[in-house]
C-alpha positions, 0 to 999 in steps of 0.5 A: 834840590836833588832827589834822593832815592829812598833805596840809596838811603836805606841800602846805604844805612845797611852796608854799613850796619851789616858790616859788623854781621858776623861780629853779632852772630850770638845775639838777639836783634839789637846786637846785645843779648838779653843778659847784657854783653857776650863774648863778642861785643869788644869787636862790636864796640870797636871804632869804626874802621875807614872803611866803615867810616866811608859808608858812614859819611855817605849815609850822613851825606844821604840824610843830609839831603833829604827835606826835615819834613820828610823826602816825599815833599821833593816832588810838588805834584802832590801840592795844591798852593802849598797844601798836600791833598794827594792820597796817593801820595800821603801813602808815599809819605806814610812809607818814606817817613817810616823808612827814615825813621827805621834808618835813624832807628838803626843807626841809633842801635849801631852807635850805641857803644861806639858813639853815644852822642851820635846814637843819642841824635838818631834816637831823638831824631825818631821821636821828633819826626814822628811828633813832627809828621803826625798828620800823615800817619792817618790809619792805625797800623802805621799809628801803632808802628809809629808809637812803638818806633817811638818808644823803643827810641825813647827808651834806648836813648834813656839807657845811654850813659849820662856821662859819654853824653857829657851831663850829669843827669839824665831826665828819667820818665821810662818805667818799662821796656818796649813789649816791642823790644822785649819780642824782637830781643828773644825771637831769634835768642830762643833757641840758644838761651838755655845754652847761653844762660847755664854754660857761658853765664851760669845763670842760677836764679831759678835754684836760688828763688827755688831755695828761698821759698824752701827756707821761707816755708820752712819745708822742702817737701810743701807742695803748692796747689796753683802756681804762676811762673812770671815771665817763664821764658823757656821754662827754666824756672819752671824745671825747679818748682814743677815737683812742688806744684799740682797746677803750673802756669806760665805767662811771657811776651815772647812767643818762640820762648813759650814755643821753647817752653812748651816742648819740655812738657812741665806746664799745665797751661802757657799764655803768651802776653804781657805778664798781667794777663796771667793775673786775673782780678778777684772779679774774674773767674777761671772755670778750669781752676778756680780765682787764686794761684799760693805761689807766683814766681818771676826770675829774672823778668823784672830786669823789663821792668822800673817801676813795679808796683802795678805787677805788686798790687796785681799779683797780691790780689791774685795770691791765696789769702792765707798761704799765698807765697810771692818769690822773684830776684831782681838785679841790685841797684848798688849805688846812685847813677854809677855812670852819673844818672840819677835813679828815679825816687820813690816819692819825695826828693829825700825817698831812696833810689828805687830804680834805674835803667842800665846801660845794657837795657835792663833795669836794677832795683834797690833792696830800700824800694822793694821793701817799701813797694811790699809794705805799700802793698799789702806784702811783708817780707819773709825772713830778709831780702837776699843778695846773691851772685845770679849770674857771671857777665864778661868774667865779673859777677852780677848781684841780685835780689832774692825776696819772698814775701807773702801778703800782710795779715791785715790783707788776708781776707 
Protein backbone atom coordinates (compact mmCIF):
# COMPACT_ATOMS: atom_id res chain seq x y z
CA UNK A 1 0.00 0.00 0.00
CA UNK A 2 1.39 3.44 -0.87
CA UNK A 3 2.35 5.98 1.73
CA UNK A 4 0.49 9.08 1.79
CA UNK A 5 2.24 12.13 2.80
CA UNK A 6 0.43 13.83 5.49
CA UNK A 7 1.42 17.19 3.77
CA UNK A 8 -0.22 16.05 0.42
CA UNK A 9 -3.73 15.16 2.33
CA UNK A 10 -3.84 18.31 4.18
CA UNK A 11 -2.39 20.93 1.48
CA UNK A 12 -4.83 19.27 -0.72
CA UNK A 13 -7.83 19.44 1.56
CA UNK A 14 -6.82 23.22 1.60
CA UNK A 15 -6.58 24.17 -2.03
CA UNK A 16 -9.67 23.57 -2.31
CA UNK A 17 -11.31 25.07 0.68
CA UNK A 18 -9.21 28.17 0.01
CA UNK A 19 -10.60 28.14 -3.13
CA UNK A 20 -13.52 30.07 -2.10
CA UNK A 21 -11.59 32.58 0.19
CA UNK A 22 -12.52 35.50 -1.12
CA UNK A 23 -16.14 34.22 -1.57
CA UNK A 24 -15.98 34.37 2.61
CA UNK A 25 -14.33 37.66 3.17
CA UNK A 26 -17.26 39.16 5.81
CA UNK A 27 -17.38 35.91 7.73
CA UNK A 28 -16.69 34.42 10.92
CA UNK A 29 -14.51 31.14 10.88
CA UNK A 30 -17.10 28.62 9.77
CA UNK A 31 -18.08 30.61 6.39
CA UNK A 32 -21.27 31.77 8.14
CA UNK A 33 -21.57 34.85 10.19
CA UNK A 34 -23.27 34.51 13.46
CA UNK A 35 -26.48 35.83 12.51
CA UNK A 36 -26.89 33.24 9.92
CA UNK A 37 -26.32 34.01 5.71
CA UNK A 38 -24.65 37.70 4.58
CA UNK A 39 -24.70 38.99 1.33
CA UNK A 40 -21.93 36.69 0.01
CA UNK A 41 -23.20 32.94 0.82
CA UNK A 42 -24.93 32.49 -2.77
CA UNK A 43 -21.43 32.29 -4.57
CA UNK A 44 -20.59 30.20 -1.35
CA UNK A 45 -23.03 27.83 -1.70
CA UNK A 46 -22.66 27.36 -5.61
CA UNK A 47 -21.85 24.22 -7.02
CA UNK A 48 -18.62 23.07 -7.37
CA UNK A 49 -16.93 24.14 -10.62
CA UNK A 50 -14.37 21.63 -12.59
CA UNK A 51 -11.85 22.97 -11.27
CA UNK A 52 -13.05 22.79 -7.68
CA UNK A 53 -14.55 19.29 -8.62
CA UNK A 54 -10.82 18.12 -9.71
CA UNK A 55 -9.19 19.13 -6.33
CA UNK A 56 -12.17 17.26 -4.69
CA UNK A 57 -11.72 14.11 -6.46
CA UNK A 58 -7.89 13.98 -5.60
CA UNK A 59 -8.54 14.84 -1.90
CA UNK A 60 -11.12 11.68 -1.98
CA UNK A 61 -8.51 9.85 -3.67
CA UNK A 62 -5.78 10.97 -0.82
CA UNK A 63 -8.24 9.74 1.83
CA UNK A 64 -9.19 6.75 0.29
CA UNK A 65 -5.51 5.54 0.68
CA UNK A 66 -5.21 6.11 3.73
CA UNK A 67 -5.50 2.81 6.69
CA UNK A 68 -9.46 3.32 8.47
CA UNK A 69 -7.36 2.90 11.56
CA UNK A 70 -5.07 6.02 11.08
CA UNK A 71 -1.93 6.34 8.29
CA UNK A 72 0.65 5.97 10.64
CA UNK A 73 0.17 2.04 10.93
CA UNK A 74 1.68 2.10 7.04
CA UNK A 75 4.82 1.71 8.71
CA UNK A 76 5.46 -1.55 10.67
CA UNK A 77 8.52 -0.31 12.53
CA UNK A 78 6.34 0.72 15.06
CA UNK A 79 4.86 -2.90 15.74
CA UNK A 80 5.95 -5.71 17.89
CA UNK A 81 3.64 -8.91 16.43
CA UNK A 82 1.30 -6.84 15.65
CA UNK A 83 1.10 -4.86 18.71
CA UNK A 84 1.99 -0.81 18.81
CA UNK A 85 4.48 -0.22 21.53
CA UNK A 86 6.64 2.71 20.20
CA UNK A 87 6.52 6.17 21.98
CA UNK A 88 7.80 7.67 19.28
CA UNK A 89 5.65 6.73 17.12
CA UNK A 90 2.13 6.76 19.21
CA UNK A 91 2.94 10.70 18.86
CA UNK A 92 3.25 10.26 14.92
CA UNK A 93 -0.27 8.81 15.79
CA UNK A 94 -1.35 11.35 17.95
CA UNK A 95 -0.44 13.86 15.27
CA UNK A 96 -1.86 12.13 11.99
CA UNK A 97 -5.09 11.18 13.66
CA UNK A 98 -5.50 14.98 14.55
CA UNK A 99 -4.63 15.87 10.81
CA UNK A 100 -7.27 13.71 9.24
CA UNK A 101 -9.64 14.47 11.71
CA UNK A 102 -9.15 18.43 11.22
CA UNK A 103 -9.25 17.55 7.21
CA UNK A 104 -12.54 15.77 7.70
CA UNK A 105 -13.73 18.41 9.92
CA UNK A 106 -12.97 21.06 7.26
CA UNK A 107 -14.28 19.34 4.49
CA UNK A 108 -17.60 18.93 6.71
CA UNK A 109 -17.74 22.80 6.94
CA UNK A 110 -17.21 23.20 3.30
CA UNK A 111 -19.92 20.78 2.13
CA UNK A 112 -22.41 22.14 4.51
CA UNK A 113 -24.82 24.09 1.80
CA UNK A 114 -23.13 22.66 -1.23
CA UNK A 115 -23.56 18.89 -0.46
CA UNK A 116 -25.24 17.90 2.85
CA UNK A 117 -24.90 14.22 2.57
CA UNK A 118 -21.50 14.46 1.64
CA UNK A 119 -20.87 17.26 4.94
CA UNK A 120 -23.13 14.60 6.77
CA UNK A 121 -20.08 11.60 5.95
CA UNK A 122 -17.19 13.90 7.17
CA UNK A 123 -19.03 15.13 10.20
CA UNK A 124 -19.62 11.36 11.42
CA UNK A 125 -16.35 10.21 10.03
CA UNK A 126 -14.79 12.62 12.92
CA UNK A 127 -16.80 11.23 15.54
CA UNK A 128 -15.85 7.62 14.59
CA UNK A 129 -12.22 8.16 14.24
CA UNK A 130 -11.90 9.80 17.57
CA UNK A 131 -14.20 6.99 19.29
CA UNK A 132 -12.08 4.58 17.07
CA UNK A 133 -8.47 5.57 18.27
CA UNK A 134 -9.24 6.36 21.79
CA UNK A 135 -6.17 4.57 22.80
CA UNK A 136 -3.68 6.62 21.40
CA UNK A 137 -4.96 9.82 22.57
CA UNK A 138 -3.05 9.27 26.07
CA UNK A 139 -2.31 13.13 27.39
CA UNK A 140 -5.08 15.75 28.10
CA UNK A 141 -4.32 18.28 25.49
CA UNK A 142 -4.81 16.20 22.41
CA UNK A 143 -8.03 14.66 25.03
CA UNK A 144 -9.69 18.18 25.22
CA UNK A 145 -8.77 18.92 21.28
CA UNK A 146 -10.06 15.49 20.36
CA UNK A 147 -13.61 15.89 22.46
CA UNK A 148 -14.10 19.31 21.36
CA UNK A 149 -13.35 18.23 17.67
CA UNK A 150 -15.69 15.79 18.60
CA UNK A 151 -18.55 17.79 19.47
CA UNK A 152 -18.26 20.52 17.10
CA UNK A 153 -18.94 17.47 14.63
CA UNK A 154 -21.60 16.31 16.21
CA UNK A 155 -23.42 19.60 16.44
CA UNK A 156 -22.79 20.56 12.76
CA UNK A 157 -23.69 17.39 11.63
CA UNK A 158 -27.30 17.94 14.15
CA UNK A 159 -27.95 21.24 11.89
CA UNK A 160 -27.96 19.68 8.51
CA UNK A 161 -31.33 19.68 7.12
CA UNK A 162 -33.10 16.40 7.71
CA UNK A 163 -34.66 16.47 4.17
CA UNK A 164 -31.42 17.12 1.93
CA UNK A 165 -30.16 13.88 3.82
CA UNK A 166 -33.38 12.12 2.77
CA UNK A 167 -34.99 11.33 6.38
CA UNK A 168 -37.65 12.74 8.16
CA UNK A 169 -36.48 12.97 11.21
CA UNK A 170 -33.19 13.85 12.84
CA UNK A 171 -32.12 12.11 16.36
CA UNK A 172 -32.02 15.49 18.60
CA UNK A 173 -29.37 15.06 21.47
CA UNK A 174 -27.55 18.80 21.05
CA UNK A 175 -28.60 21.09 23.80
CA UNK A 176 -25.85 23.89 23.07
CA UNK A 177 -23.48 25.22 20.87
CA UNK A 178 -19.66 23.99 21.24
CA UNK A 179 -17.80 26.96 23.64
CA UNK A 180 -15.31 26.02 20.75
CA UNK A 181 -17.51 27.03 18.10
CA UNK A 182 -18.85 29.96 19.75
CA UNK A 183 -14.83 31.62 20.22
CA UNK A 184 -13.83 30.50 17.00
CA UNK A 185 -17.12 32.10 15.26
CA UNK A 186 -16.53 35.84 16.90
CA UNK A 187 -12.70 36.08 16.86
CA UNK A 188 -12.21 37.44 13.75
CA UNK A 189 -16.29 38.79 13.34
CA UNK A 190 -15.47 41.11 16.50
CA UNK A 191 -14.34 43.98 15.09
CA UNK A 192 -16.94 44.29 12.18
CA UNK A 193 -20.10 43.10 14.29
CA UNK A 194 -21.59 46.20 15.36
CA UNK A 195 -21.24 47.26 11.62
CA UNK A 196 -22.82 44.25 10.47
CA UNK A 197 -25.61 43.76 12.81
CA UNK A 198 -27.15 47.64 13.02
CA UNK A 199 -26.19 48.85 9.13
CA UNK A 200 -26.79 45.36 7.02
CA UNK A 201 -29.24 43.78 9.54
CA UNK A 202 -30.76 46.17 11.61
CA UNK A 203 -30.12 44.22 14.47
CA UNK A 204 -33.00 45.99 17.16
CA UNK A 205 -33.06 43.52 20.05
CA UNK A 206 -31.35 45.27 22.58
CA UNK A 207 -34.06 48.46 22.27
CA UNK A 208 -36.83 46.31 22.14
CA UNK A 209 -35.80 44.27 25.62
CA UNK A 210 -34.79 47.81 26.59
CA UNK A 211 -38.45 48.78 25.76
CA UNK A 212 -40.27 45.82 27.37
CA UNK A 213 -38.70 46.16 30.81
CA UNK A 214 -39.94 49.95 30.75
CA UNK A 215 -43.34 48.85 30.10
CA UNK A 216 -42.86 45.55 32.54
CA UNK A 217 -42.19 48.12 35.54
CA UNK A 218 -44.20 50.48 34.24
CA UNK A 219 -41.60 53.31 34.31
CA UNK A 220 -39.10 54.51 32.00
CA UNK A 221 -37.24 56.59 34.86
CA UNK A 222 -36.53 53.25 37.45
CA UNK A 223 -32.99 52.55 37.85
CA UNK A 224 -31.76 49.33 38.90
CA UNK A 225 -28.94 48.91 41.47
CA UNK A 226 -27.11 45.82 39.84
CA UNK A 227 -27.47 44.31 36.45
CA UNK A 228 -26.15 41.54 34.69
CA UNK A 229 -25.77 41.67 30.59
CA UNK A 230 -25.80 37.89 29.54
CA UNK A 231 -23.63 37.26 26.60
CA UNK A 232 -22.82 40.94 26.31
CA UNK A 233 -20.72 40.64 23.07
CA UNK A 234 -19.48 44.19 22.27
CA UNK A 235 -21.94 45.85 24.52
CA UNK A 236 -24.67 46.84 22.35
CA UNK A 237 -26.92 45.61 25.06
CA UNK A 238 -25.21 47.34 27.45
CA UNK A 239 -25.30 50.88 25.52
CA UNK A 240 -29.47 50.93 26.08
CA UNK A 241 -29.84 50.03 29.89
CA UNK A 242 -26.37 51.82 31.27
CA UNK A 243 -28.61 54.84 32.26
CA UNK A 244 -30.69 52.92 34.17
CA UNK A 245 -28.06 50.89 36.21
CA UNK A 246 -25.75 52.16 39.16
CA UNK A 247 -23.45 48.52 38.69
CA UNK A 248 -23.20 47.12 34.98
CA UNK A 249 -21.59 43.63 34.61
CA UNK A 250 -21.12 41.51 31.42
CA UNK A 251 -20.26 38.08 31.04
CA UNK A 252 -19.24 36.43 27.08
CA UNK A 253 -17.14 33.26 25.91
CA UNK A 254 -15.51 35.29 23.38
CA UNK A 255 -12.58 37.25 24.52
CA UNK A 256 -12.04 39.77 21.50
CA UNK A 257 -15.95 40.56 21.73
CA UNK A 258 -15.39 41.57 25.58
CA UNK A 259 -12.10 43.25 24.04
CA UNK A 260 -14.68 45.36 22.01
CA UNK A 261 -16.76 45.86 24.98
CA UNK A 262 -14.20 47.07 27.13
CA UNK A 263 -13.23 50.14 24.94
CA UNK A 264 -16.58 51.66 25.13
CA UNK A 265 -16.36 52.24 28.60
CA UNK A 266 -20.04 51.29 30.00
CA UNK A 267 -19.25 48.38 32.11
CA UNK A 268 -18.64 48.24 35.59
CA UNK A 269 -17.14 44.84 35.41
CA UNK A 270 -16.50 42.16 32.32
CA UNK A 271 -15.53 38.32 32.90
CA UNK A 272 -14.87 36.36 29.77
CA UNK A 273 -16.64 32.50 30.01
CA UNK A 274 -19.36 30.67 29.90
CA UNK A 275 -22.35 32.54 30.97
CA UNK A 276 -23.13 30.80 34.42
CA UNK A 277 -19.83 32.19 35.95
CA UNK A 278 -21.53 35.73 36.02
CA UNK A 279 -24.25 33.81 38.03
CA UNK A 280 -23.04 32.94 41.65
CA UNK A 281 -25.21 30.73 43.86
CA UNK A 282 -26.59 32.20 46.94
CA UNK A 283 -23.61 30.49 48.64
CA UNK A 284 -21.07 32.60 46.95
CA UNK A 285 -20.27 36.00 47.87
CA UNK A 286 -19.25 39.07 45.98
CA UNK A 287 -17.08 41.14 48.53
CA UNK A 288 -17.26 44.39 45.98
CA UNK A 289 -21.05 44.12 45.58
CA UNK A 290 -22.96 41.98 47.52
CA UNK A 291 -24.86 38.38 46.37
CA UNK A 292 -27.84 39.56 44.05
CA UNK A 293 -28.09 41.46 40.77
CA UNK A 294 -32.60 43.13 40.12
CA UNK A 295 -31.94 43.09 36.32
CA UNK A 296 -30.19 40.21 34.25
CA UNK A 297 -30.75 40.65 30.43
CA UNK A 298 -29.52 38.13 27.68
CA UNK A 299 -30.30 39.70 23.80
CA UNK A 300 -29.74 37.40 21.47
CA UNK A 301 -27.53 34.77 23.22
CA UNK A 302 -29.90 32.23 23.56
CA UNK A 303 -29.73 31.38 19.94
CA UNK A 304 -26.33 29.23 21.54
CA UNK A 305 -28.31 27.56 23.55
CA UNK A 306 -31.41 24.54 23.45
CA UNK A 307 -32.08 23.60 26.32
CA UNK A 308 -32.56 26.65 28.87
CA UNK A 309 -33.50 25.63 32.07
CA UNK A 310 -30.15 25.46 34.00
CA UNK A 311 -29.46 29.25 32.84
CA UNK A 312 -33.26 29.70 34.22
CA UNK A 313 -32.85 28.10 37.42
CA UNK A 314 -29.09 29.92 37.75
CA UNK A 315 -30.29 33.22 37.05
CA UNK A 316 -33.42 33.05 39.20
CA UNK A 317 -31.56 32.20 42.32
CA UNK A 318 -29.12 35.21 41.27
CA UNK A 319 -31.99 37.64 41.07
CA UNK A 320 -33.40 40.02 44.00
CA UNK A 321 -36.15 38.32 45.73
CA UNK A 322 -38.44 41.30 45.78
CA UNK A 323 -37.80 43.20 42.50
CA UNK A 324 -35.67 41.08 40.82
CA UNK A 325 -36.24 41.82 36.90
CA UNK A 326 -35.20 38.93 34.08
CA UNK A 327 -35.52 40.19 30.34
CA UNK A 328 -33.89 38.26 27.06
CA UNK A 329 -35.41 37.48 23.23
CA UNK A 330 -35.14 34.42 21.65
CA UNK A 331 -35.71 33.61 17.90
CA UNK A 332 -39.26 31.92 17.42
CA UNK A 333 -39.67 28.56 16.61
CA UNK A 334 -42.88 28.94 14.48
CA UNK A 335 -43.67 25.53 13.41
CA UNK A 336 -42.47 21.74 13.89
CA UNK A 337 -39.32 20.82 11.92
CA UNK A 338 -39.99 23.24 8.94
CA UNK A 339 -37.09 21.34 6.82
CA UNK A 340 -38.79 17.87 8.20
CA UNK A 341 -36.95 17.64 11.76
CA UNK A 342 -38.54 16.91 14.59
CA UNK A 343 -38.15 19.52 17.96
CA UNK A 344 -36.95 18.14 20.94
CA UNK A 345 -40.13 18.00 23.58
CA UNK A 346 -40.20 19.30 26.86
CA UNK A 347 -41.33 16.18 28.45
CA UNK A 348 -43.71 13.85 27.22
CA UNK A 349 -44.16 12.64 23.67
CA UNK A 350 -47.72 14.87 23.82
CA UNK A 351 -45.63 18.24 25.67
CA UNK A 352 -45.09 21.08 22.57
CA UNK A 353 -41.95 21.64 20.52
CA UNK A 354 -39.39 23.29 22.96
CA UNK A 355 -36.62 23.84 21.01
CA UNK A 356 -34.58 23.22 17.64
CA UNK A 357 -31.40 23.51 15.85
CA UNK A 358 -31.45 25.82 12.80
CA UNK A 359 -29.93 25.20 9.69
CA UNK A 360 -27.86 28.03 10.18
CA UNK A 361 -26.42 26.78 13.68
CA UNK A 362 -28.59 28.87 16.00
CA UNK A 363 -31.17 27.28 17.98
CA UNK A 364 -35.17 29.05 18.18
CA UNK A 365 -37.48 28.29 21.15
CA UNK A 366 -41.26 28.46 21.16
CA UNK A 367 -43.10 30.76 23.01
CA UNK A 368 -45.11 27.31 24.71
CA UNK A 369 -41.54 26.23 26.21
CA UNK A 370 -40.39 29.38 27.48
CA UNK A 371 -43.64 29.57 29.62
CA UNK A 372 -43.29 26.40 30.98
CA UNK A 373 -39.49 26.77 31.63
CA UNK A 374 -40.48 29.91 33.72
CA UNK A 375 -43.41 28.32 35.38
CA UNK A 376 -41.16 25.25 36.36
CA UNK A 377 -38.77 27.51 37.57
CA UNK A 378 -39.97 29.79 39.82
CA UNK A 379 -40.67 33.01 37.30
CA UNK A 380 -43.92 34.39 36.06
CA UNK A 381 -44.36 36.21 33.09
CA UNK A 382 -44.84 40.09 32.96
CA UNK A 383 -47.57 41.03 30.94
CA UNK A 384 -47.42 38.67 27.80
CA UNK A 385 -44.32 37.27 25.72
CA UNK A 386 -43.96 39.47 22.57
CA UNK A 387 -43.31 38.75 18.98
CA UNK A 388 -41.13 41.11 17.22
CA UNK A 389 -39.11 41.36 14.02
CA UNK A 390 -35.30 41.33 15.53
CA UNK A 391 -33.61 41.76 12.83
CA UNK A 392 -33.64 41.35 8.66
CA UNK A 393 -31.79 38.28 7.06
CA UNK A 394 -31.30 38.29 3.16
CA UNK A 395 -34.13 40.64 2.83
CA UNK A 396 -36.64 38.75 5.03
CA UNK A 397 -37.59 39.30 8.29
CA UNK A 398 -36.40 37.35 11.29
CA UNK A 399 -39.21 36.64 14.29
CA UNK A 400 -38.18 36.57 17.86
CA UNK A 401 -39.31 36.47 21.37
CA UNK A 402 -39.22 39.43 24.03
CA UNK A 403 -40.07 38.13 27.68
CA UNK A 404 -39.54 39.80 30.89
CA UNK A 405 -40.41 37.94 33.78
CA UNK A 406 -39.78 38.07 37.47
CA UNK A 407 -39.63 35.52 40.07
CA UNK A 408 -43.06 34.05 41.70
CA UNK A 409 -43.98 35.39 44.89
CA UNK A 410 -43.82 31.88 46.39
CA UNK A 411 -40.18 32.00 45.30
CA UNK A 412 -39.37 35.44 46.73
CA UNK A 413 -37.70 34.56 50.15
Amino acid sequence: KTVVPDSEVDWTARLLIESRKSEREGNGEDGDGPYGDDAGRRRRDRPLDDVEERLYQRVVALLGSIDADICGRNDNSNYDDGIYNDTSGKMVQRRRLRLLANVHYSLGKFFRKIRPKDAAMYFDTVVAMIKKNNEIIDDEENAEWMRSMAARSAFFRAALPASALGTTTTAKTIDRCPPEHVRALYRSFAPRFDNLLVEKLHYETPDLVRRAIERAVGSSTRRFDRALDLGCGTGLSGVVVRGAVQFLRGVDLSPEMVDVARKRGIYDDLIVGELERGLPSLEEEDDNYGKYYDLVLACDVFVHLGDLRGIFRAVRKSLTPKKGIFAFSTELLQSEGRDGRRTVKAGAPSDPPSYFLQECARFAHSSSYLKQLANDEGFEVIGELETAVIRVNRGKDVLGTIAVMQPKPSCRN
